[in-house]
C-alpha positions in Angstrom: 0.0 0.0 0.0 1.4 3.9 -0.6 1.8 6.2 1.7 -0.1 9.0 2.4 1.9 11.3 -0.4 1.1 9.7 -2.7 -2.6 8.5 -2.2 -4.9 10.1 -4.4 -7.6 12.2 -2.1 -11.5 12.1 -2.0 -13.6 14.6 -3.3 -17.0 15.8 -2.5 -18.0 18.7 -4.9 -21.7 21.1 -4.7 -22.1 20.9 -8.2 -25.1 23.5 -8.2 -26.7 23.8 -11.4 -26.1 21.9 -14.6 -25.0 25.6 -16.4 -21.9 25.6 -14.3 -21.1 23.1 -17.3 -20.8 26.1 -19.9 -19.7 28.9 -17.2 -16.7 30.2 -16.0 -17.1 31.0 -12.4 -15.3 31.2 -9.3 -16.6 27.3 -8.9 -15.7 26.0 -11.9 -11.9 27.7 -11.2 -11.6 25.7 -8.2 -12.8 22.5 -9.9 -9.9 23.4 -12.6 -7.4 23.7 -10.0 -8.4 20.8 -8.2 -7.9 18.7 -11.6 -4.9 20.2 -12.7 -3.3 19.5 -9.2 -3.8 15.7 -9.4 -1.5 13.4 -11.1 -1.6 9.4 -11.3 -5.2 9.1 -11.7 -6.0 6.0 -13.8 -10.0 6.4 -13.4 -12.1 7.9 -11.9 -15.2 6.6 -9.9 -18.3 9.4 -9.6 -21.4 8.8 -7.1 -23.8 11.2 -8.4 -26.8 12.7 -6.8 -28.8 11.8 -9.9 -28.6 8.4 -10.0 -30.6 6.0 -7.6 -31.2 2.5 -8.1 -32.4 -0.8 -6.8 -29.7 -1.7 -5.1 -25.9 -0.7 -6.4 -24.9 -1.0 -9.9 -21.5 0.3 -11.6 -21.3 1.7 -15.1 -19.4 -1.1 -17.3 -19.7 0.1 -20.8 -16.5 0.7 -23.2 -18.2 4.2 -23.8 -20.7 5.6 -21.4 -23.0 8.4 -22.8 -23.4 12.0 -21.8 -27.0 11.7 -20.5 -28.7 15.2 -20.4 -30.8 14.2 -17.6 -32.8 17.9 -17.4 -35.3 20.3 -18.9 -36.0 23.9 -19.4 -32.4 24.8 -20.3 -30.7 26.4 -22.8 -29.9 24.1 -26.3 -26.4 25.0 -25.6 -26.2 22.8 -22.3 -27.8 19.9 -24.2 -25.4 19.8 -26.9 -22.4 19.6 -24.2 -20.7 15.9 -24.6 -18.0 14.4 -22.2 -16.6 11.7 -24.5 -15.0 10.0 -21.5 -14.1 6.3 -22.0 -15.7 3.3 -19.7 -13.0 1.1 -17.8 -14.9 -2.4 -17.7 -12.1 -4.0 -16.2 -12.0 -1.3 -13.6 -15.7 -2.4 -12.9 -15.1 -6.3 -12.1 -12.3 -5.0 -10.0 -14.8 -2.8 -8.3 -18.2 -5.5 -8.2 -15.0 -8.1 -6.8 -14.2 -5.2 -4.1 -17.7 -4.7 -2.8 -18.7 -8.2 -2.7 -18.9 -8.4 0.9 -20.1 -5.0 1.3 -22.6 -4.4 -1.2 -23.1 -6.9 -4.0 -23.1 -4.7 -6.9 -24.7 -5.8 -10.8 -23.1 -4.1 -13.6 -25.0 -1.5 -15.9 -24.7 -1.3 -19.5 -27.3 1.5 -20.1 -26.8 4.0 -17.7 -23.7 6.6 -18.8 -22.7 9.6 -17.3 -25.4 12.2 -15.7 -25.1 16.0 -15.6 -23.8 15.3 -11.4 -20.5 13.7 -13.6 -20.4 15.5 -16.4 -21.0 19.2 -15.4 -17.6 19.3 -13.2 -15.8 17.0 -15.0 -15.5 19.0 -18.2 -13.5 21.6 -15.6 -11.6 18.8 -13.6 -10.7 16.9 -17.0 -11.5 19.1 -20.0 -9.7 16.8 -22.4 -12.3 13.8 -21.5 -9.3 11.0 -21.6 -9.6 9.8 -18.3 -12.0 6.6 -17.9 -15.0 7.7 -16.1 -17.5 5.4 -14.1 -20.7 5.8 -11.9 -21.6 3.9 -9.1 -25.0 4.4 -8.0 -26.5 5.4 -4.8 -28.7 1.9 -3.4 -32.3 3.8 -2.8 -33.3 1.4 -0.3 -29.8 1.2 1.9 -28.9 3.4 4.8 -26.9 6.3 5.6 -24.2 3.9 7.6 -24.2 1.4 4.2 -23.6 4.6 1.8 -20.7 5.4 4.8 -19.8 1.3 4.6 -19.4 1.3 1.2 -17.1 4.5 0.8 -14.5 2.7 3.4 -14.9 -0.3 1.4 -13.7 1.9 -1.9 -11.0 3.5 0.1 -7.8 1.2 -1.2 -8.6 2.4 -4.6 -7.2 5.7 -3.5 -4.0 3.8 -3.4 -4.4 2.5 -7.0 -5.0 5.5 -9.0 -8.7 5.8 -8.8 -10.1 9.3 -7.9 -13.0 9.4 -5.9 -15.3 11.4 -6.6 -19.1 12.4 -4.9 -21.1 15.2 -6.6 -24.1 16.4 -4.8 -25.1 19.9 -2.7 -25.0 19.7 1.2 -27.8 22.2 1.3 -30.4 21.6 -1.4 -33.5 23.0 -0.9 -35.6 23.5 -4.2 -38.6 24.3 -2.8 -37.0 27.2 -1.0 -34.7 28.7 -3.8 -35.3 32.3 -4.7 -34.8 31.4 -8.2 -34.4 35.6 -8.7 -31.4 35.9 -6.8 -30.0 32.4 -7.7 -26.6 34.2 -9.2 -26.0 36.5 -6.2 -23.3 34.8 -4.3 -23.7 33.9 -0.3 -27.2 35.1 -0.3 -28.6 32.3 2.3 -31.2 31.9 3.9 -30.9 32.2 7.8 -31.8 28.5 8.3 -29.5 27.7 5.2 -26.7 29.6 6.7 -26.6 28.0 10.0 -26.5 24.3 8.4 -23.5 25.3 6.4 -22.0 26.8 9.8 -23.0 23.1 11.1 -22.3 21.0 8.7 -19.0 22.9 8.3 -18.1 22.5 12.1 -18.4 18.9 12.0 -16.2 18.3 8.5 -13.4 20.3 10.0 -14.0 18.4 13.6 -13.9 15.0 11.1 -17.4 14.1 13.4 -18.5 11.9 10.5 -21.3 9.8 13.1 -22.7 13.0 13.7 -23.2 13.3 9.7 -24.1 10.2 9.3 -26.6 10.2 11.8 -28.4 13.8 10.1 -31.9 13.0 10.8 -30.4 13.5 14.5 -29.3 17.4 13.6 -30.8 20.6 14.3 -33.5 21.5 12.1 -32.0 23.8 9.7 -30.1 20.6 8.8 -33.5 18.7 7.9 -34.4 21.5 5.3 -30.7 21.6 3.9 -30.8 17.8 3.7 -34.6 17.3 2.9 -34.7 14.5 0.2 -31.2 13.4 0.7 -30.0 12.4 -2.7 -27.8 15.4 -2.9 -26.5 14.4 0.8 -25.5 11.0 0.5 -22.6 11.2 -1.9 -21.3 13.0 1.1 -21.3 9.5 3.2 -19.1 7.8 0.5 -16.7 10.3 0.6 -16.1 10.4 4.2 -16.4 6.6 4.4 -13.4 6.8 1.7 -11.5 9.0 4.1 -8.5 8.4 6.3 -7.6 9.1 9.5 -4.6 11.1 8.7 -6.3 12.4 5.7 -6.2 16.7 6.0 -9.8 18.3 5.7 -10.1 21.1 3.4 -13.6 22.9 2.6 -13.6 24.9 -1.0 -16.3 26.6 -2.8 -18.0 27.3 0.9 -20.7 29.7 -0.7 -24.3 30.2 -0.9 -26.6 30.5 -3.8 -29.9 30.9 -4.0 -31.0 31.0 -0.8 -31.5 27.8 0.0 -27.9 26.2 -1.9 -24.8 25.5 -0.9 -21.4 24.8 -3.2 -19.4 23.2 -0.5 -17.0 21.3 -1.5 -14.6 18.9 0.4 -11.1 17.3 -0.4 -9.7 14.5 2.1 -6.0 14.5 1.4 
């Protein structure tokens, strides 16, 4: 096994909405500097908000499709493609990894969604790294999301960059869709679950995350429907114990959004 230097980190990123695809913002900069800071990445494994199955399933196609899984936005964002190759043999290493953990059945339909897509045309604008997805189990717990992410964690030792994409506070009901391009315009319920979730990332209190339905209840409206949260779980399950915290793109949209980001190591 390497050593901590050389360990590839874990990423959470707030991916927001899918136009961050075609902007250039102070968010996509920090997804661009995050990419062009990595080296040794061989693949690179996503768990998107925006996929939920039966159970967990992995991408295994030679060439996964850009799925423009959407509406009501500009033809521009439809016609964006991330031509990323598949890494098949990447996902039998992966189904033979979770076995005991979370018995996984390969997909050959599926492709990349816009939680994928939209920050990796910053991270990896030239689109030759192999991309999968693995999906979130709809029916599983927080503590199996949190399970499964330490189960991934040696992969950060072979050149596989994990990745969850997701918002820590994503409220749609509660967006002020008017002032959704004014930056740290939060809510005051929205703002104190970024000051808590915050807290307890830096403090590396991952039970307490795990175990969100126990928070305070600006937390519930952050977390609401959860999809967006539980790509979180994997992440920190994927961390280390020596792994360094760092939040980025800690900003408010919206209202009711948050772009947090998080890197472990």
């Amino acid at each position: 096994m390497n050593n901590s230097n050389t360990r590839l980190p874990a990423l959470f990123i707030g991916h927001g909405s899918p136009m961050n695809a075609l902007e250039k913002n102070e968010f996509t900069a920090s997804w661009q500097a995050v990419g062009a800071g990595l080296s040794g990445v061989r693949a690179i494994l996503v768990v998107s908000a925006h996929w939920l199955t039966p159970g967990t399933q992995v991408t295994a196609m030679e060439q996964p499709q850009t799925i423009h899984d959407f509406g009501g936005f500009p033809k521009e964002l439809f016609a964006v493609q991330y031509p990323a190759p598949g890494a098949p043999a990447i996902a039998d290493e992966l189904t033979a990894l979770l076995q005991a953990t979370a018995p996984v059945r390969k997909n050959f339909n599926w492709g990349l969604d816009h939680g994928a897509w939209s920050i990796l045309v910053h991270m990896f604008p030239a689109a030759d790294v192999p991309v999968l997805q693995l999906s979130i189990d709809a029916d599983a717990t927080p503590e199996h999301y949190f399970a499964i992410g330490r189960a991934l964690r040696p992969l950060r030792e072979q050149g596989i960059l994990i990745v969850g994409s997701g918002n820590i506070v994503h409220n749609l009901r509660l967006v002020d869709w008017a002032r959704l391009g004014e930056r740290n315009f939060a809510a005051d319920w929205a703002r104190e679950a970024m000051d808590i979730s915050g807290k307890l990332l830096r403090d590396k209190d991952w039970q307490s995350l795990i175990a969100y339905e126990k928070l305070p209840q600006s937390m519930q409206l952050a977390i609401n429907s959860a999809e967006h949260y539980f790509p979180l779980l994997y992440i920190l399950g994927a961390g280390y114990d020596d792994d360094p915290v760092k939040l980025f793109n800690d900003v408010a949209v919206g209202g009711a959004l948050s772009m947090t980001s998080l890197q472990l190591g």
